[in-house]
Structures are given as structure tokens and as C-alpha cells.
Z-matrix of the N, CA and C atoms (Angstrom, degrees):
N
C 1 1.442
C 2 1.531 1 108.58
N 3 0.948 2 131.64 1 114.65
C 4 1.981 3 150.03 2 138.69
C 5 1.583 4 104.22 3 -21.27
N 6 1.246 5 103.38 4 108.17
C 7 1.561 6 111.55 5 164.22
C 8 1.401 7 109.64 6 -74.89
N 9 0.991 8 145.41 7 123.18
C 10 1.679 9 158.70 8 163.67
C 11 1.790 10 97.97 9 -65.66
N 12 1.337 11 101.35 10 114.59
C 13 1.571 12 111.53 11 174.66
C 14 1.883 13 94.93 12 -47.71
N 15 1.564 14 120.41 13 167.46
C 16 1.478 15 120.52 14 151.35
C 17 1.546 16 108.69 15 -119.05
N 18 0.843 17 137.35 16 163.95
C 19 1.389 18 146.69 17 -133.45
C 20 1.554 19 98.31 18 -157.61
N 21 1.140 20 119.88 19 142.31
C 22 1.833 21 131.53 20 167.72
C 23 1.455 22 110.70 21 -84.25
N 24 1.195 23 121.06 22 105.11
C 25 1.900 24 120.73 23 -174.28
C 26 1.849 25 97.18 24 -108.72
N 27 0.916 26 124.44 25 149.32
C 28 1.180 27 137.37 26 163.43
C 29 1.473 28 114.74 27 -105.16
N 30 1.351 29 138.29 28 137.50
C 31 1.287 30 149.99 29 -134.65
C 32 1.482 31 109.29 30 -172.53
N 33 1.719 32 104.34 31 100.24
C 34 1.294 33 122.35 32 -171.34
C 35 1.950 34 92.34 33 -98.59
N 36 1.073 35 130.33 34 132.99
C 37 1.333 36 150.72 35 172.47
C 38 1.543 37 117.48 36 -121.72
N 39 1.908 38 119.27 37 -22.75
C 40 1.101 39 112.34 38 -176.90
C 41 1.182 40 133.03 39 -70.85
N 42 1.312 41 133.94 40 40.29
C 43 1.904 42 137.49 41 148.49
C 44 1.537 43 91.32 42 -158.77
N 45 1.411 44 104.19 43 56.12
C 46 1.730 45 110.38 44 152.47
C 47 1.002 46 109.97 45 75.11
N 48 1.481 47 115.73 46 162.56
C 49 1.337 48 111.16 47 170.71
C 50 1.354 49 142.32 48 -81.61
N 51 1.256 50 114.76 49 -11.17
C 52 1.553 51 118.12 50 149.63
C 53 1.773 52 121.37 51 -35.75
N 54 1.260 53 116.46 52 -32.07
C 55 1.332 54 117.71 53 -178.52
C 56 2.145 55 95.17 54 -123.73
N 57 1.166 56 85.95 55 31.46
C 58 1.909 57 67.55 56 170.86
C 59 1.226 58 109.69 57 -92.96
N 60 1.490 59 112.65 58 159.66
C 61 1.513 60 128.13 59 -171.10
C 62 1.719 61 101.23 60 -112.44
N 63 1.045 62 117.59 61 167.32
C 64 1.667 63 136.31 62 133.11
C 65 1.386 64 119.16 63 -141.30
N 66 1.384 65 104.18 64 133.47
C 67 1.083 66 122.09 65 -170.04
C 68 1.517 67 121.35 66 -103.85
N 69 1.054 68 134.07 67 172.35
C 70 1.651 69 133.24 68 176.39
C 71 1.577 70 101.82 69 -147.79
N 72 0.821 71 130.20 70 15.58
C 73 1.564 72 138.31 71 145.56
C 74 1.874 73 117.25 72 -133.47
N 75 0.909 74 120.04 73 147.44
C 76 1.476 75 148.73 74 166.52
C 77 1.516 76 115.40 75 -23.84
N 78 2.132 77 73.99 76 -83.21
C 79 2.063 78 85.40 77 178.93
C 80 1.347 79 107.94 78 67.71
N 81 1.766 80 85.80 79 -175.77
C 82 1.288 81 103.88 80 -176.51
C 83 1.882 82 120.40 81 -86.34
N 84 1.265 83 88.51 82 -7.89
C 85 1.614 84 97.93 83 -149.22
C 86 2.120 85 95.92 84 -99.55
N 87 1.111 86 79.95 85 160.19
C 88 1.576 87 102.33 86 -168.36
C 89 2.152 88 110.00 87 -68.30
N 90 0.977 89 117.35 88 127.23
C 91 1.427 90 101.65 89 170.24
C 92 1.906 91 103.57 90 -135.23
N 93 1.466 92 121.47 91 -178.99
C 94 0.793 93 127.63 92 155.65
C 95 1.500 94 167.48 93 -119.03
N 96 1.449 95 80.99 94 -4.39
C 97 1.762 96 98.80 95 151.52
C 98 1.803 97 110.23 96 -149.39
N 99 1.127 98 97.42 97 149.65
C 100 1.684 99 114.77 98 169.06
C 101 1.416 100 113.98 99 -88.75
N 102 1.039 101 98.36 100 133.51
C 103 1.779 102 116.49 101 161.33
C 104 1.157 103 122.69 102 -133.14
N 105 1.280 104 120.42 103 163.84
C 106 1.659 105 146.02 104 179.66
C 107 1.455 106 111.72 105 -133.45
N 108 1.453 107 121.19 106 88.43
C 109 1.233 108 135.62 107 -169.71
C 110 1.651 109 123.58 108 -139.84
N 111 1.081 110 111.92 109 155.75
C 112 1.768 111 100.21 110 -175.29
C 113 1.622 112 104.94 111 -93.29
N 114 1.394 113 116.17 112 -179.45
C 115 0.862 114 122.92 113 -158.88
C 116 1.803 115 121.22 114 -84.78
N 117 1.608 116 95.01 115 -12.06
C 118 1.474 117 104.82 116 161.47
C 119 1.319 118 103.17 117 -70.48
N 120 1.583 119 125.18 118 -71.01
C 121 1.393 120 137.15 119 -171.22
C 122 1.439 121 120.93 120 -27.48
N 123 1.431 122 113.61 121 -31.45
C 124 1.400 123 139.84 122 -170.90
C 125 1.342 124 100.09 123 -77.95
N 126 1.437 125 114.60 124 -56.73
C 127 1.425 126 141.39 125 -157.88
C 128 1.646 127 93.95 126 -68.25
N 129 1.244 128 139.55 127 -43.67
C 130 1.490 129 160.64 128 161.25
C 131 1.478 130 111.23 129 -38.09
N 132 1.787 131 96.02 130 -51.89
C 133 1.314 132 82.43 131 -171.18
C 134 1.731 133 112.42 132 -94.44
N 135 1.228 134 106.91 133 6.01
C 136 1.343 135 114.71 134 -172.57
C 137 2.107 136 96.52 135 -80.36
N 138 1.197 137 96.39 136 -34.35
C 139 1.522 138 93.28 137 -171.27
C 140 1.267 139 108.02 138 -84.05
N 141 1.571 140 128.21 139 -20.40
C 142 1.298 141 121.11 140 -167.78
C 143 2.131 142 94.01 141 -77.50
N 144 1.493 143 114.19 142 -27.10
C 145 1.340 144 124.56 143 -171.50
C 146 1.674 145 98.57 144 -63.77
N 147 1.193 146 113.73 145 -67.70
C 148 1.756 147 130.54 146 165.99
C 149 1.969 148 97.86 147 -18.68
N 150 1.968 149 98.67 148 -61.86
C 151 1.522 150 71.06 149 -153.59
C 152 1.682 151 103.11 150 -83.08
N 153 1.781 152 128.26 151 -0.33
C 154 1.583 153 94.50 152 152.62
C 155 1.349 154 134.87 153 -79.27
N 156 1.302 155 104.20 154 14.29
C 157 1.520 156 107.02 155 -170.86
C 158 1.769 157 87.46 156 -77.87
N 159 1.427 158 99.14 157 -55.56
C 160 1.354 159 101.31 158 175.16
C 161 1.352 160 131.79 159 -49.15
N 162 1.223 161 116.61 160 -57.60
C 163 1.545 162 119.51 161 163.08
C 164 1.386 163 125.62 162 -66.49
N 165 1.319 164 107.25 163 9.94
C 166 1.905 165 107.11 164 170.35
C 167 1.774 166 87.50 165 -106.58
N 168 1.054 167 123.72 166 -19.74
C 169 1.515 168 126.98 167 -176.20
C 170 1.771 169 102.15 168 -69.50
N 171 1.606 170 112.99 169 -54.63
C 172 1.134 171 141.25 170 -162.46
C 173 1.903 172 99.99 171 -60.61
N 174 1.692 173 108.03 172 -58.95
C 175 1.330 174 110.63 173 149.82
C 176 1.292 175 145.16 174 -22.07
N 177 1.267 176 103.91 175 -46.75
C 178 1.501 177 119.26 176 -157.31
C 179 1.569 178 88.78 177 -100.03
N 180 1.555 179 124.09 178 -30.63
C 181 1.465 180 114.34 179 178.07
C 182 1.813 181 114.15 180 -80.85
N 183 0.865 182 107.63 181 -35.00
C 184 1.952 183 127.01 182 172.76
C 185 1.733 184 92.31 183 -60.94
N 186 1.110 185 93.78 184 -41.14
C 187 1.638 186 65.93 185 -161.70
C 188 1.574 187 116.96 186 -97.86
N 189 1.566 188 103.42 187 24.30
C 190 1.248 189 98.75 188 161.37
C 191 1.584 190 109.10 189 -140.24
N 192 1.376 191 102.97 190 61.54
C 193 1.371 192 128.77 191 -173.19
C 194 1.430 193 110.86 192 -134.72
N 195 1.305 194 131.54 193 177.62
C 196 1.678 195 130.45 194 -174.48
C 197 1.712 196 94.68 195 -97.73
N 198 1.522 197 110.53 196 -12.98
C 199 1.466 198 105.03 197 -158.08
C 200 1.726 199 109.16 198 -81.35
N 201 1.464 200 93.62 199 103.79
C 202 1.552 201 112.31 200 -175.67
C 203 1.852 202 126.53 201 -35.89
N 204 1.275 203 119.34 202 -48.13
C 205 1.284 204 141.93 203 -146.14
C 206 1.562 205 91.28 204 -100.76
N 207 1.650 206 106.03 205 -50.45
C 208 1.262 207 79.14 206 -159.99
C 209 2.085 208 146.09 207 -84.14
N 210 1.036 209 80.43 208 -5.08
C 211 1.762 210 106.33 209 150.08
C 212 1.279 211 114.42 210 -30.60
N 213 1.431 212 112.22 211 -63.52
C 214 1.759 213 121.68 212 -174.65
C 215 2.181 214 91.38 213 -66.62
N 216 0.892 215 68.05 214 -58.76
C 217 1.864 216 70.98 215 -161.47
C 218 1.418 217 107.38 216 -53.08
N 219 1.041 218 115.95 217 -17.29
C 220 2.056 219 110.89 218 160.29
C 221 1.266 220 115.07 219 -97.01
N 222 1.239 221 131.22 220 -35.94
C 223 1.350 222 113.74 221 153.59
C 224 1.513 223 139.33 222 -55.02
N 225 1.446 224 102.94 223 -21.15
C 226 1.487 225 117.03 224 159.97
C 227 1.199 226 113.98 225 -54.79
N 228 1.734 227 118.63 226 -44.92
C 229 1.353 228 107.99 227 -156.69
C 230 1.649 229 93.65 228 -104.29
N 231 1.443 230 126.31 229 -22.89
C 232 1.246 231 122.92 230 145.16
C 233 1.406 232 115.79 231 -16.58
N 234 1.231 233 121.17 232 -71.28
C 235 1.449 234 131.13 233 -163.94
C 236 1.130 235 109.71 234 -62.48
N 237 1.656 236 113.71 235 -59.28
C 238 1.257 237 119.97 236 -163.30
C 239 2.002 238 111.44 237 -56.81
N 240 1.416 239 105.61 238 -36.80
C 241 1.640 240 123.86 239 -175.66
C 242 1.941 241 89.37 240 -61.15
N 243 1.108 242 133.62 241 -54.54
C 244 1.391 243 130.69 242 -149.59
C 245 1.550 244 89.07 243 -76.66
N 246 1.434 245 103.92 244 -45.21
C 247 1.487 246 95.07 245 -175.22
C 248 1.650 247 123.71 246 -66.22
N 249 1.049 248 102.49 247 -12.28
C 250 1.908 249 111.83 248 -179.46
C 251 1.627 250 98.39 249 -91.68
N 252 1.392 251 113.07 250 -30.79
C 253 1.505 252 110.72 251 177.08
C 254 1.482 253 122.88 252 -82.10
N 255 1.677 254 109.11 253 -11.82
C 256 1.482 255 106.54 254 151.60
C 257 1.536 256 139.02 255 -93.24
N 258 1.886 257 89.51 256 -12.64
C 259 1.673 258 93.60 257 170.72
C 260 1.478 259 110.05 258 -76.27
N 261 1.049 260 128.92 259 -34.02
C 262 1.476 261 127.63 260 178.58
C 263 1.240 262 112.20 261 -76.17
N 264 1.361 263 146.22 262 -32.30
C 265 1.542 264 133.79 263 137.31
C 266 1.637 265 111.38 264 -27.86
N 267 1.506 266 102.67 265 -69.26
C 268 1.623 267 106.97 266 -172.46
C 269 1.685 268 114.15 267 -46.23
N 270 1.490 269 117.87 268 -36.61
C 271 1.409 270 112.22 269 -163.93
C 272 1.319 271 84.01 270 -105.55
N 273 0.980 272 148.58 271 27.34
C 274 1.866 273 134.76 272 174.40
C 275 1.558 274 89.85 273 -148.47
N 276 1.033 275 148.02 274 3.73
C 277 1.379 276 158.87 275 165.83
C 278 1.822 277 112.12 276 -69.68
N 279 1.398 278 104.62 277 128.34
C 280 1.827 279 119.60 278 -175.23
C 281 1.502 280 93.87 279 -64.10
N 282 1.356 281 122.69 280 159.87
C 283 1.443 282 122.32 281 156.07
C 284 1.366 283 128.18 282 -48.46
N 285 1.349 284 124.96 283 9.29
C 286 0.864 285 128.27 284 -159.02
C 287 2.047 286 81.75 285 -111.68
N 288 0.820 287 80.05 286 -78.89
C 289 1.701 288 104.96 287 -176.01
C 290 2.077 289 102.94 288 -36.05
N 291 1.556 290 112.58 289 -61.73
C 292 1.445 291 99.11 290 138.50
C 293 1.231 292 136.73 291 28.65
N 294 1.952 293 92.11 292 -111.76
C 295 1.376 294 128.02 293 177.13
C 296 1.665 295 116.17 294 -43.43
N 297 1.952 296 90.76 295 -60.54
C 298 1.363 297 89.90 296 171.52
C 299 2.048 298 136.77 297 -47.49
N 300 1.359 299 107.93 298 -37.25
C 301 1.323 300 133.65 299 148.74
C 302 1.487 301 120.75 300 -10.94
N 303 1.293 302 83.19 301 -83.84
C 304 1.575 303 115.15 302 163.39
C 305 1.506 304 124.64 303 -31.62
N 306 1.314 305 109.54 304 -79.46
C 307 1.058 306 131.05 305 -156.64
C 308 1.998 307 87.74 306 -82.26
N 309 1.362 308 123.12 307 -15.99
C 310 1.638 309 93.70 308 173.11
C 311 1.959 310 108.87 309 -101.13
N 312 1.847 311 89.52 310 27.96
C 313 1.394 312 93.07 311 171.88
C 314 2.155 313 119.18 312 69.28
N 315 1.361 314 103.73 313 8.35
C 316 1.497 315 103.77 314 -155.06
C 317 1.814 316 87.86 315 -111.30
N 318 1.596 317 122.04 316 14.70
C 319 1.514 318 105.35 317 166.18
C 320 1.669 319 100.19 318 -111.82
N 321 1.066 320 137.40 319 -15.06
C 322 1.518 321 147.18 320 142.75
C 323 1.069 322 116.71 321 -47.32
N 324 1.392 323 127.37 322 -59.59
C 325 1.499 324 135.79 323 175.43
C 326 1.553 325 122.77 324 -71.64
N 327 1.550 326 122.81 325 -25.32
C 328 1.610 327 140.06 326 152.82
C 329 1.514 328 118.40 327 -89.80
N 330 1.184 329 113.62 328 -25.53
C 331 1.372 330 90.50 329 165.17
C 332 2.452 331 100.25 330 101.21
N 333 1.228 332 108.08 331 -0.80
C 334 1.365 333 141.85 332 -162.23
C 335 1.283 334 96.76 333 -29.82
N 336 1.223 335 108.61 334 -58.61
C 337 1.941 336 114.06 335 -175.21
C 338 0.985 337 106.71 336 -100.20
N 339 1.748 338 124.73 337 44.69
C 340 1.901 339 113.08 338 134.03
C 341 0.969 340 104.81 339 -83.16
N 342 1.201 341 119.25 340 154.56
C 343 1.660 342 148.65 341 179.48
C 344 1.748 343 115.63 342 -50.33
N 345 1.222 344 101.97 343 -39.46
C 346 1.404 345 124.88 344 -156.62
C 347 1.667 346 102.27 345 -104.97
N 348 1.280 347 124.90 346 127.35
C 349 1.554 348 128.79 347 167.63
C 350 1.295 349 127.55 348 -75.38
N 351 1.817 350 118.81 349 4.90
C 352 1.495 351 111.09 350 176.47
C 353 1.441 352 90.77 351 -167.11
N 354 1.331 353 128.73 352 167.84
C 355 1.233 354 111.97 353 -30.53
C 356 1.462 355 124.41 354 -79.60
N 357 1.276 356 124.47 355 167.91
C 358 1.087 357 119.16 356 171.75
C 359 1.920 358 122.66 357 -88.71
């Protein structure tokens, strides 16, 4: 088996994920958590970002529709996508990134350091 190098990505989340970034350089610009991840892992979390872009899209169309149910059922999967996009920060996340985790109370409250990415 081929070890996959991991790589340092920077990961801006602050005005949601509709506008989140990852980065592979530093820069000038502000982000909010660090990781060390390979280039699949990255690739994972880039799609789980895609599908709330989508399901905040999916939201915003349900909910200005007659169709009752489906509101709950995109916010379900809303949730569930943000929450897989913070466990994979958390377990591919520097000590720094971690701590930060921690301390905004959201790996206690998600559940961050189970092993497993679903279900929640």
C-alpha cells in the first residue's frame, strides 16, 4: 500500500460554508483552522462543503415552496454535512486547531472524536 504524503491546508469557515475556502498556502488572509491531510482527505472535505452550499441552496428553495416536509429533511442533511466537515478538521486538525475545537465546546456537542463519520 502507497502512503499519500499529508499536506498543511488552511480552512476559512468564517461566513459559512457557502463561502468557505481551503487553502494550500498561508498568505495574507485570515483562516480558521489548520490541517494536515492528504489530498483525497482534502478532496472529501471539499465535497462535503459543495454539498452545503447545495443544501443551504436546497433550503432556501423548500422554503419558499408549499412543500411541507421538505425543509426538515435538508436541514437534516444540512447538519449532518457540517458535522462530517468538522470531524475531519477535528481528526486532521494541528493541536492548535484541536484546542480551538474544544474550547468553542463543538467536539462535546458533535460528538468530534468518534472514530467513525456517520451516523451521527
Amino acid at each position: 500500500m502507497v502512503a499519500l504524503d499529508k499536506n498543511r491546508y488552511y480552512i476559512t469557515l468564517q461566513s459559512g460554508t457557502t463561502v468557505a475556502e481551503i487553502r494550500s498556502e498561508k498568505g495574507s488572509s485570515t483562516y480558521d483552522f489548520e490541517i494536515e491531510a492528504t489530498d483525497v482527505e482534502v478532496g472529501m472535505l471539499r465535497d462535503l462543503m459543495n454539498n452545503c452550499v447545495h443544501g443551504d441552496f436546497m433550503m432556501w428553495m423548500h422554503g419558499h415552496t408549499l412543500w411541507s416536509d421538505m425543509p426538515d429533511r435538508d436541514n437534516d442533511e444540512y447538519d449532518d454535512n457540517l458535522r462530517a466537515i468538522y470531524q475531519i478538521i477535528y481528526q486532521h486538525g494541528t493541536s492548535k486547531t484541536k484546542q480551538d475545537l474544544e474550547q468553542m465546546g463543538l467536539v462535546k456537542l458533535l460528538g468530534l472524536n468518534r472514530n467513525e463519520l456517520r451516523p451521527f
